[in-house]
Phi, psi and omega in degrees: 000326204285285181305002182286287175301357211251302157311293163315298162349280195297343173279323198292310184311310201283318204255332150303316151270022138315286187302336164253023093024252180299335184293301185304323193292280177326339187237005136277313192281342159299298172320321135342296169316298192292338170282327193293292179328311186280332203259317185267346157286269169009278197306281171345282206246072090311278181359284179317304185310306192318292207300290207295324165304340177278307158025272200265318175277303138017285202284304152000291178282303143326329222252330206285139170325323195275343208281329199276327166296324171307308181307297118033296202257344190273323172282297190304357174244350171263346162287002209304295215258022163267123216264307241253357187278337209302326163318303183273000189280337245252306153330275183312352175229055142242347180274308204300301189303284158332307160319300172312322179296304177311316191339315194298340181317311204261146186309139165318004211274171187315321191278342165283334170301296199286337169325305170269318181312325167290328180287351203249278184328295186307316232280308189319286187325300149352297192265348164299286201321275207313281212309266187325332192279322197288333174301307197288340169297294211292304180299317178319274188327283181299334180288359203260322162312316172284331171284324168310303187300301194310302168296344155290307142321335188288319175299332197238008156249141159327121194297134178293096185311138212277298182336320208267332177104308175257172155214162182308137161310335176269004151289131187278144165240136168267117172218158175257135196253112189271353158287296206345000000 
């Protein structure tokens, strides 16, 4: 009987700390659950503060005196390589020129400081952009002029009479090769 009770003790001893056991394991992983929890709030409204501060700065910046020139020099640097605008680039930057002049009217503050450095910075770029395309225009142009001369001259001189048979090295003859 004695060892009866003796077994029992020990399944009761055994089967208590089983159960607190399981009880500290369960009740580390709720603590666990509740920091993962408290820790993806955080992370939440960090989030939130971010998006109403971009927001707000957003809004900030649209709202800016600088904002419609900005817009403005940022389109004038992606038309840099559109051939059919030149006409019209050309009209827009004594307007431009003018704009630029104004920066100085508005108040200093951080977001106006970077307003004209950036409205500056594209303005560069712009002109950066440009310089090489006006070479590259330019070389286009003369070689199409110098070809415009070749082929015209070439039409208007008289075809090398067959009768003689030979010709000078310094006649060019043009014929047209339909493999080419």
């Amino acid at each position: 009987m004695e060892s009866n009770k003796r077994n029992s003790v020990n399944n009761n001893s055994q089967n208590y700390q089983q159960e607190q056991f399981q009880f500290e394991e369960e009740h580390e992983q709720e603590q666990d659950q509740e920091a993962a929890c408290y820790e993806e709030e955080e992370e939440e409204e960090e989030d939130q503060d971010d998006e109403k501060n971009n927001e707000i700065l957003k809004r900030r910046i649209s709202n800016h005196p600088l904002y419609g020139l900005l817009v403005e020099a940022h389109l004038e640097c992606l038309k840099v390589g559109d051939i059919s605008n030149l006409d019209r680039q050309l009209k827009i930057d004594p307007i431009q020129a003018m704009k630029q002049q104004n920066l100085n009217m508005f108040s200093q503050s951080e977001l106006d400081i970077f307003m004209e450095a950036y409205c500056m910075a594209l303005g560069k770029l712009k002109k950066a952009m440009e310089e090489p395309q006006q070479k590259s225009m330019a070389f286009i142009n003369n070689m199409h002029s110098q070809l415009r001369e070749l082929t015209t001259k070439a039409t208007a001189m008289p075809p090398p009479s067959e009768a003689s048979g030979a010709s000078s090295s310094s006649d060019c003859k043009f014929r047209r090769n339909p493999n080419i």
